[in-house]
C-alpha positions as CSV (number, residue, x, y, z in Angstrom):
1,X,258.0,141.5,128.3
2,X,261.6,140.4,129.9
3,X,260.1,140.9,133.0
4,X,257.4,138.6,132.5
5,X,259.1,135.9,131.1
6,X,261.9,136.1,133.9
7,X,258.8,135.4,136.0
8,X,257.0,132.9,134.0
9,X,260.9,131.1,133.5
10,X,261.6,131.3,137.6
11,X,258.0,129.7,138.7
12,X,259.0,126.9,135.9
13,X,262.1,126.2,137.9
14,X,260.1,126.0,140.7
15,X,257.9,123.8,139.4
16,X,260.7,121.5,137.8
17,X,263.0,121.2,141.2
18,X,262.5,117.6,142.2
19,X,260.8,117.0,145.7
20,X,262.9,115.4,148.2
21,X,261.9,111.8,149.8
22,X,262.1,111.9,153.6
23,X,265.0,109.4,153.2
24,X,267.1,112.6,151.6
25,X,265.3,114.9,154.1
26,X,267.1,112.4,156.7
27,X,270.4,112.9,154.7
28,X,270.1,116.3,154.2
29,X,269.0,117.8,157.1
30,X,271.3,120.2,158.6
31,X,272.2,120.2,162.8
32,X,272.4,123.7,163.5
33,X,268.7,123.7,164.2
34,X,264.7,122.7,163.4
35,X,264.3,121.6,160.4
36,X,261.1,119.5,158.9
37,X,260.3,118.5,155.2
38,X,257.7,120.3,153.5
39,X,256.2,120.0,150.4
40,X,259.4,118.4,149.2
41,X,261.7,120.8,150.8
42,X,263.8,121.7,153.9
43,X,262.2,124.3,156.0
44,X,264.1,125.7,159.0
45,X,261.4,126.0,161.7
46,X,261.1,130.0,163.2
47,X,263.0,130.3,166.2
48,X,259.8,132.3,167.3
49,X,257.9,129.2,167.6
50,X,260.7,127.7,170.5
51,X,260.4,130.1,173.2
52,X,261.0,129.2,176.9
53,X,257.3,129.1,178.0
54,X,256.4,126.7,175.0
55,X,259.2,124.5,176.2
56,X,258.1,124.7,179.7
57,X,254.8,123.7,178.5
58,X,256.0,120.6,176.4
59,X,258.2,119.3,179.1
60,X,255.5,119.5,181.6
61,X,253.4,117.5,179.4
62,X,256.7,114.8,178.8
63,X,257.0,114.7,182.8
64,X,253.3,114.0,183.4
65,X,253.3,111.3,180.3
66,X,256.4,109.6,182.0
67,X,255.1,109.2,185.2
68,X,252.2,107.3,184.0
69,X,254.6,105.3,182.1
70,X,256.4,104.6,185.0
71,X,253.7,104.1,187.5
72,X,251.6,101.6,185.6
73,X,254.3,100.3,183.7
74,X,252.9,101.0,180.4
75,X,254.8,99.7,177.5
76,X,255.8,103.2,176.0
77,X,257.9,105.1,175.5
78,X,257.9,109.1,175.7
79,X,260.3,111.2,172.8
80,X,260.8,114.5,172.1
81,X,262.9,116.4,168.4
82,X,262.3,112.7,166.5
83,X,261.0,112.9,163.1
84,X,258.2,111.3,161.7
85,X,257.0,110.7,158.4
86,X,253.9,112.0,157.1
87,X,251.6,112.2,154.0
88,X,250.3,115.7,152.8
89,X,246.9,115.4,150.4
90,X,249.0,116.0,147.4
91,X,251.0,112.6,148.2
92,X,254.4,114.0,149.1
93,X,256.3,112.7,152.2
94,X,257.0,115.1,154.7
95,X,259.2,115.4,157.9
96,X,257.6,116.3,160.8
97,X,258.9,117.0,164.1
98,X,256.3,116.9,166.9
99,X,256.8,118.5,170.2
100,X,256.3,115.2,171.7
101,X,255.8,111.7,170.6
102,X,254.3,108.7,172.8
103,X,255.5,105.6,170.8
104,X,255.0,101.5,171.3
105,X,258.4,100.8,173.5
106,X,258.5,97.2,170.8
107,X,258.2,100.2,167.8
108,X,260.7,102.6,168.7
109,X,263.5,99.1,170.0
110,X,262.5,97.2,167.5
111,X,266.1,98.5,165.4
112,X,267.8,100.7,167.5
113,X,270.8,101.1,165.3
114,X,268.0,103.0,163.1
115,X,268.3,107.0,162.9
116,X,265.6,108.3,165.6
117,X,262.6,109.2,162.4
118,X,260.2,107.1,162.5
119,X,257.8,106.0,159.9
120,X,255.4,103.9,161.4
121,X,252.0,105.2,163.0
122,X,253.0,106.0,167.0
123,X,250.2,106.4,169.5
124,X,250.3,110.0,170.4
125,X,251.4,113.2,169.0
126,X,251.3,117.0,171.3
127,X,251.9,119.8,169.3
128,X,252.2,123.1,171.3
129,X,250.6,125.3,168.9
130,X,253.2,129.3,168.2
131,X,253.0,131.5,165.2
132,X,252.9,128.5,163.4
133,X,249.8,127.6,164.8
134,X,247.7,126.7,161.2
135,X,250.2,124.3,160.5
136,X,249.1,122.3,164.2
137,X,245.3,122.6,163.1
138,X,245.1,121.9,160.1
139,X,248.1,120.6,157.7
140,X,249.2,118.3,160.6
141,X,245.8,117.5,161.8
142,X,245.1,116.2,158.1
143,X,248.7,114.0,158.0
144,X,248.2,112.4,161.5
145,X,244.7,111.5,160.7
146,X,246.1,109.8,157.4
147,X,248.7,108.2,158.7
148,X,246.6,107.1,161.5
149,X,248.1,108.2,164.9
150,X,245.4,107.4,167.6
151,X,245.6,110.6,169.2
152,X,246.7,113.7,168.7
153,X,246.7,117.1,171.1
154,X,246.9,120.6,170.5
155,X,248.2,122.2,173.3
156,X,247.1,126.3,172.2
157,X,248.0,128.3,175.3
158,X,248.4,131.2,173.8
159,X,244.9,131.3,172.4
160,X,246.5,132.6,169.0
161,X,244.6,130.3,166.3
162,X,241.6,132.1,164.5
163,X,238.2,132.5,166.7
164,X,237.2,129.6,163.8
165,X,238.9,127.1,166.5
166,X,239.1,129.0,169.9
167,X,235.5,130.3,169.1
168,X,234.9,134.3,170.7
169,X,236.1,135.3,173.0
170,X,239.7,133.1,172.1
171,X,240.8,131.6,175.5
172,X,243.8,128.9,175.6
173,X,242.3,125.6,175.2
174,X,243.7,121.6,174.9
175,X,242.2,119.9,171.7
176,X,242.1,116.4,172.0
177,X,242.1,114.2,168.5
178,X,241.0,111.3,168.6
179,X,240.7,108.4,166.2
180,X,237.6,107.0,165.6
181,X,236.3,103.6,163.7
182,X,236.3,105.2,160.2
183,X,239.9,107.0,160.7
184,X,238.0,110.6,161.2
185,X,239.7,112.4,164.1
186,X,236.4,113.4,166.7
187,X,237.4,116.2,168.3
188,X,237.0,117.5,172.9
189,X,238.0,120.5,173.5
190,X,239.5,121.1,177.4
191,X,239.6,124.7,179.2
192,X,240.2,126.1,182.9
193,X,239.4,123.2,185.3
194,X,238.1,120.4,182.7
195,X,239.6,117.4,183.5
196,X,241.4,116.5,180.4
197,X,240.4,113.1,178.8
198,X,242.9,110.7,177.0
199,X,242.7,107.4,175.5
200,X,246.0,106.3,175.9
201,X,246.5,107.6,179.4
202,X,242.9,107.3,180.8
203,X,244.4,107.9,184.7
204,X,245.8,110.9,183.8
205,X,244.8,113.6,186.2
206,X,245.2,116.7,185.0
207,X,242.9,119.7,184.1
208,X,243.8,122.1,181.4
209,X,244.5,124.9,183.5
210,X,247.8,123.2,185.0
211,X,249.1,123.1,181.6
212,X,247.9,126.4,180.1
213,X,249.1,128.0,183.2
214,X,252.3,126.6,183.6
């Protein structure tokens, strides 16, 4: 009986402990690492997930997305480790931090004496998908989609989401989000040679295998 009511008076404190805004999160977050807010809470991100090849595969992305930037002088403006805030279905904020974020240059100088979170919708989002890989398909998928981000990537070149997404056999594959008139992400899938297909960057020209493979 002590047992059980330790149990039943620990899942009460649980429940009771007040979730944290994002502004706290903001205030709160430590430096020593990757931290985002999660169903009202700080949650250090796995160390697993930031290996060398997934870096290597986000800053090839970043370096592709800049030169188009720069080339047709688009008015973005490419970030990477910025937090952004999201809604989960149960209403809480969270604190995201993409692998990369494509935002409206006027957005992101609009106050630049602002902490680098944003809270506005941005244009794009890439998240290279790790061991964390069902947050990337389907908690994050659901908060972009609400808060409205035109397009949204998962980069999976590890193939190591279920065969639900990466169908059988599971190869690496690019998913490619995109918002449609009703605020539904429709969903392209990109493997080996497909020339990959993006809204905001429509002269990109790249095929999934140079990213998968890099």
């Amino acid at each position: 009986m002590i047992a059980i009511a330790e149990t039943q008076n620990k899942q009460k404190t649980r429940e009771s402990k007040p979730k944290l805004t994002f502004e706290q999160f903001l205030e709160l977050c430590p430096n020593d690492g990757h931290y985002e807010l999660v169903n009202g809470e700080i949650v250090r991100l796995s160390d697993m997930i930031f290996t060398r090849n997934h870096d290597d595969v986000a800053e090839f992305i970043d370096r592709s997305f800049y030169r188009q930037v720069e080339n047709l002088s688009l008015n973005y403006v490419i970030k990477r480790g910025i937090s952004i805030l999201t809604i989960n279905a149960e209403g809480n904020e969270q604190g995201r931090i993409p692998d990369l974020c494509v935002v409206n240059a006027k957005v992101w100088r609009s106050n630049r004496k602002d902490y680098s979170a944003l809270r506005d919708p941005i244009q794009l989002v890439v998240e290279v998908a790790s061991n964390n890989w069902d947050d990337d398909y389907i908690d994050k998928f659901e908060e972009y989609q609400r808060l409205g981000i035109s397009e949204y990537w998962i980069v999976d070149y590890l193939a190591i989401a279920s065969r639900e997404f990466l169908g059988n056999p599971k190869i690496p594959t690019i998913f490619v989000n995109l918002l449609d008139e009703n605020g539904k992400y429709q969903t392209s899938k990109f493997t080996g040679e497909d020339k990959i297909i993006s809204r905001t960057f429509p002269e990109l020209d790249l095929t999934a295998a140079e990213i998968l493979n890099i």
